[in-house]
One Martini backbone bead per residue (centre of mass of N, CA, C, O) as a GRO file, in nm:
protein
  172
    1UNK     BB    1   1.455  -1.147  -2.547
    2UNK     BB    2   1.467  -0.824  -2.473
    3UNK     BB    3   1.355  -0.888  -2.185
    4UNK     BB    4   1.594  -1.046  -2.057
    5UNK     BB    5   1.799  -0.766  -2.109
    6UNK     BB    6   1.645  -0.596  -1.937
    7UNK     BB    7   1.677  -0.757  -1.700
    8UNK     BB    8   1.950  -0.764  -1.639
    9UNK     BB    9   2.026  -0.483  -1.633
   10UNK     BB   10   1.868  -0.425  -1.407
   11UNK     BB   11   1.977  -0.597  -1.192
   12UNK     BB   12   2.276  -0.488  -1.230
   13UNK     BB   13   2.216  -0.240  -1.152
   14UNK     BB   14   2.101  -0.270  -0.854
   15UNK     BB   15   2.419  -0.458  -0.844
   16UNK     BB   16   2.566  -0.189  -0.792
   17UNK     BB   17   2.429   0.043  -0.634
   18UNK     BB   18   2.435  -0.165  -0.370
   19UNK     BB   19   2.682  -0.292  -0.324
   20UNK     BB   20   2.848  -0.527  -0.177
   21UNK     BB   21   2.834  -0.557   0.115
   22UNK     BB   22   2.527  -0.550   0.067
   23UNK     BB   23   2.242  -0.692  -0.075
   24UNK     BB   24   2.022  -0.703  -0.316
   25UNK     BB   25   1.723  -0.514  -0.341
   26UNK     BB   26   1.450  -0.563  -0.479
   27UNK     BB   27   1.181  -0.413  -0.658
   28UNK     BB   28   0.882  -0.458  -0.800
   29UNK     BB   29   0.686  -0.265  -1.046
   30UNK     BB   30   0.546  -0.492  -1.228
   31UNK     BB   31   0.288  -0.678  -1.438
   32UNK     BB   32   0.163  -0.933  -1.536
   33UNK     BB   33  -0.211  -0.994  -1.602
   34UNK     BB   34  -0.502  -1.264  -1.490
   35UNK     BB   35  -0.797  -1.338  -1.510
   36UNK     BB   36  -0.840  -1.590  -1.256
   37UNK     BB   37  -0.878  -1.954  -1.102
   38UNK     BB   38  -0.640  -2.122  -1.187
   39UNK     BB   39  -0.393  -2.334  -1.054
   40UNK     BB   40  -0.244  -2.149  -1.297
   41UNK     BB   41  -0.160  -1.978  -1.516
   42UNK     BB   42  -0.234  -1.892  -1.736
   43UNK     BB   43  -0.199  -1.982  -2.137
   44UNK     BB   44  -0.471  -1.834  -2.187
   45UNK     BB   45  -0.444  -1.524  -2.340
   46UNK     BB   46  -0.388  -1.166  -2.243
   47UNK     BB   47  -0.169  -0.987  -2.124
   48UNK     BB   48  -0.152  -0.731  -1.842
   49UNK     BB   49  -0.017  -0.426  -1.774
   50UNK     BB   50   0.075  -0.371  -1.431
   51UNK     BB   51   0.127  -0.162  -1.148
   52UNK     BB   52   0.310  -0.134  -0.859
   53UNK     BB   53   0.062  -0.060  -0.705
   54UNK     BB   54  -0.285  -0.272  -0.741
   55UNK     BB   55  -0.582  -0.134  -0.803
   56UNK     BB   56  -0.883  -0.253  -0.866
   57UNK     BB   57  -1.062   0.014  -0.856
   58UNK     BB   58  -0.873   0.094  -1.122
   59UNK     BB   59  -0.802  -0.186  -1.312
   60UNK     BB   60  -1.072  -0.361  -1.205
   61UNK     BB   61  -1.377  -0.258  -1.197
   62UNK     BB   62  -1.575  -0.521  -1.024
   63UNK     BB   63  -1.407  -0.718  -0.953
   64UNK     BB   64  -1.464  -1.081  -0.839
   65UNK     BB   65  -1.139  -1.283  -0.746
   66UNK     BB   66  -0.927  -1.356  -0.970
   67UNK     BB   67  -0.545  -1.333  -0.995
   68UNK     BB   68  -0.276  -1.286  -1.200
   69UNK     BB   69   0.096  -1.282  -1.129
   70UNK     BB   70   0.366  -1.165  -1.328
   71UNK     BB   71   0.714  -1.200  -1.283
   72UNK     BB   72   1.081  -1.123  -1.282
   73UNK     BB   73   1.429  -1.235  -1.208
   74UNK     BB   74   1.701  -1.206  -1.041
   75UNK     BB   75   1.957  -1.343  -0.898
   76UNK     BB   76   2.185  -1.219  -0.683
   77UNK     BB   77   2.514  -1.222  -0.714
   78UNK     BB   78   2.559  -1.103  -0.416
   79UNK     BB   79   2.507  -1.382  -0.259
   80UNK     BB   80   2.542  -1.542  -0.041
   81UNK     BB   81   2.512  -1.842   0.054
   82UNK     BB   82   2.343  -1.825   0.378
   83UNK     BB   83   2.157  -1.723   0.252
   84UNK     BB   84   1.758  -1.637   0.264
   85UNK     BB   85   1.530  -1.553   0.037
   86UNK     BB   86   1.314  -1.313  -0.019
   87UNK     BB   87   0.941  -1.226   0.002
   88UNK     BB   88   0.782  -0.934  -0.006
   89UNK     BB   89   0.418  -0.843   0.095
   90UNK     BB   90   0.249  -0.592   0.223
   91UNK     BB   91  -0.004  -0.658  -0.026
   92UNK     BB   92  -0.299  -0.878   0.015
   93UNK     BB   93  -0.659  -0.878  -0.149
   94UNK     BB   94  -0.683  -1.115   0.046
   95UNK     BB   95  -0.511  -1.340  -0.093
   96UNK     BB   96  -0.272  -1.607  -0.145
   97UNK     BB   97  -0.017  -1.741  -0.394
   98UNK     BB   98   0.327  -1.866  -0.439
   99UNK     BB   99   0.507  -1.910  -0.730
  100UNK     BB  100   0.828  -2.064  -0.839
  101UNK     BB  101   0.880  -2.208  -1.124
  102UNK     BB  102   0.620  -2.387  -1.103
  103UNK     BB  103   0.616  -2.363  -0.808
  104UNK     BB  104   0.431  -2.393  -0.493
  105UNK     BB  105   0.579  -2.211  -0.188
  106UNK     BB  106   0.257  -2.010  -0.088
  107UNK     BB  107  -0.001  -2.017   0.137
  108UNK     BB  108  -0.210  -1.814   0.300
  109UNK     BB  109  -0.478  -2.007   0.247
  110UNK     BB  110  -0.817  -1.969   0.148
  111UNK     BB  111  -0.939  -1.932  -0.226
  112UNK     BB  112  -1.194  -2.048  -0.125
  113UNK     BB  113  -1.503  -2.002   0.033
  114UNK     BB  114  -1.359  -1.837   0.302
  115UNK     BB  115  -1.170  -1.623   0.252
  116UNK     BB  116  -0.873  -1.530   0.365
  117UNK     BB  117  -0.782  -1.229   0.584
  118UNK     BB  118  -0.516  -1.037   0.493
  119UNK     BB  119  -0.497  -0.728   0.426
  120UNK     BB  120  -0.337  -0.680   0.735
  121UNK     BB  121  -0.098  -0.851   0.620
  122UNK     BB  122   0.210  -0.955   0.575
  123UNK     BB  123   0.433  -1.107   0.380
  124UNK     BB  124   0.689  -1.358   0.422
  125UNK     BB  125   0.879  -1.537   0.149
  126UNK     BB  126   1.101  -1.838   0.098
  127UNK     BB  127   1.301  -1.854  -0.143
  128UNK     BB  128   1.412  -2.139  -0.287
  129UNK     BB  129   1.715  -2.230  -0.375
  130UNK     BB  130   1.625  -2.472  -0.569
  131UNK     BB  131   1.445  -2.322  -0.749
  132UNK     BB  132   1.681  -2.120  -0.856
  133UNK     BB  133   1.778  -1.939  -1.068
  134UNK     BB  134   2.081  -1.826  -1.269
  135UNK     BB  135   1.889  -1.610  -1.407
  136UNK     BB  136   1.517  -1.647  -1.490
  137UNK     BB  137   1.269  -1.590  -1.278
  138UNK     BB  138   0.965  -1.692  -1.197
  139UNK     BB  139   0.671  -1.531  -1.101
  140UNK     BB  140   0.344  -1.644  -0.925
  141UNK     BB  141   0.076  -1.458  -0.837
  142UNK     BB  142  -0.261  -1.534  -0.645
  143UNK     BB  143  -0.533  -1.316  -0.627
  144UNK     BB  144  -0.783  -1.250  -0.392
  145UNK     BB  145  -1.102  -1.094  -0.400
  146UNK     BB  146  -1.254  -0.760  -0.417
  147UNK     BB  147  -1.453  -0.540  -0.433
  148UNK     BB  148  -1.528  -0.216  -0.320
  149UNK     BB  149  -1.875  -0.294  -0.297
  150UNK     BB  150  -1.785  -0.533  -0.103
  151UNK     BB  151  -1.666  -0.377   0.087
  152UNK     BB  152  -1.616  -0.175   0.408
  153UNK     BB  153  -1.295  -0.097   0.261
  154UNK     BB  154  -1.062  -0.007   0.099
  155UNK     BB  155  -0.848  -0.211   0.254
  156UNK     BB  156  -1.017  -0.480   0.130
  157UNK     BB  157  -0.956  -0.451  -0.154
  158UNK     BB  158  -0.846  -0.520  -0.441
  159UNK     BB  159  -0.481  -0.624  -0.429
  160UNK     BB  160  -0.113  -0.530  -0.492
  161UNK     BB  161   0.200  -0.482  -0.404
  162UNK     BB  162   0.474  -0.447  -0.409
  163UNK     BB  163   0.780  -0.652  -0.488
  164UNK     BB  164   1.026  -0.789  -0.219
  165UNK     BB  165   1.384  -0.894  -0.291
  166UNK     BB  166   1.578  -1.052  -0.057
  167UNK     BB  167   1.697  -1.081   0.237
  168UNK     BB  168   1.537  -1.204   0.502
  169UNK     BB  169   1.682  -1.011   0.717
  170UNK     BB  170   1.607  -0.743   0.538
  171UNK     BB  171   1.247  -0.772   0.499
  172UNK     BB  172   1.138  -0.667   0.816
   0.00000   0.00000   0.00000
């Protein structure tokens, strides 16, 4: 309970600081994480808090395979009605799906072999209006990925970036 209030005040303050004129965009830098391939996030096991941006090879080095992260956030209470929410993702690697309030709502491709290959892809995923919740909505993202040793390259190791929601038309 602790925690959906310390996330209240963190949005409020969000909309505070970003004044009315323009939504608030919100930049989620913290996630809690399990490692699996699991259709949904874990229900069992004891999630891990790491830092976004999530480099694998520091947080999780040798892992290859899946990741889920789940984040919270607030709908921003000064979006007009016609905007569209979006979530940005500058990266995942290599690839990922996105769900939200427990509704799948973004496959990048393949998440078994041969897995599609984003890393070098930003994501821009639409947030149905009809899915988010007024108060607290989860945020439920599954990375595969590839350890540092498996891949030719540090920008194709498993990770993901900060995550960044506000309107649409102001994530590109």
């Amino acid at each position: 309970m602790r925690t959906r209030a310390v996330i209240h005040l963190l949005a409020l303050w969000v909309l505070l600081v970003s004044g009315a004129a323009h939504a608030a965009v919100l930049t989620i830098t913290a996630a809690q994480t399990m490692a699996g391939n699991e259709p949904r996030y874990p229900a069992v096991g004891t999630p891990l808090p790491v830092q976004l941006p999530d480099d694998w090879d520091v947080t999780r080095p040798g892992h290859d395979g899946g990741v889920w992260y789940r984040a919270t956030f607030c709908k921003p209470a000064n979006l007009a009605a016609n905007y569209l929410l979006a979530l940005y993702i500058e990266r995942a690697c290599s690839n990922l799906e996105v769900h939200l309030n427990g509704h799948r709502i973004f496959s990048g491709g393949r998440m078994v072999e041969p897995i599609t290959r984003n890393c070098y892809r930003p994501q821009l995923v639409s947030l149905p209006a009809v899915l988010l919740d007024r108060s607290i909505n989860v945020l439920d993202i599954q990375a595969q990925g590839s350890a540092l040793r498996h891949v030719a390259a540090r920008g194709r190791a498993g990770g993901l970036s900060v995550l960044r929601i506000g309107p649409a038309d102001e994530m590109t």
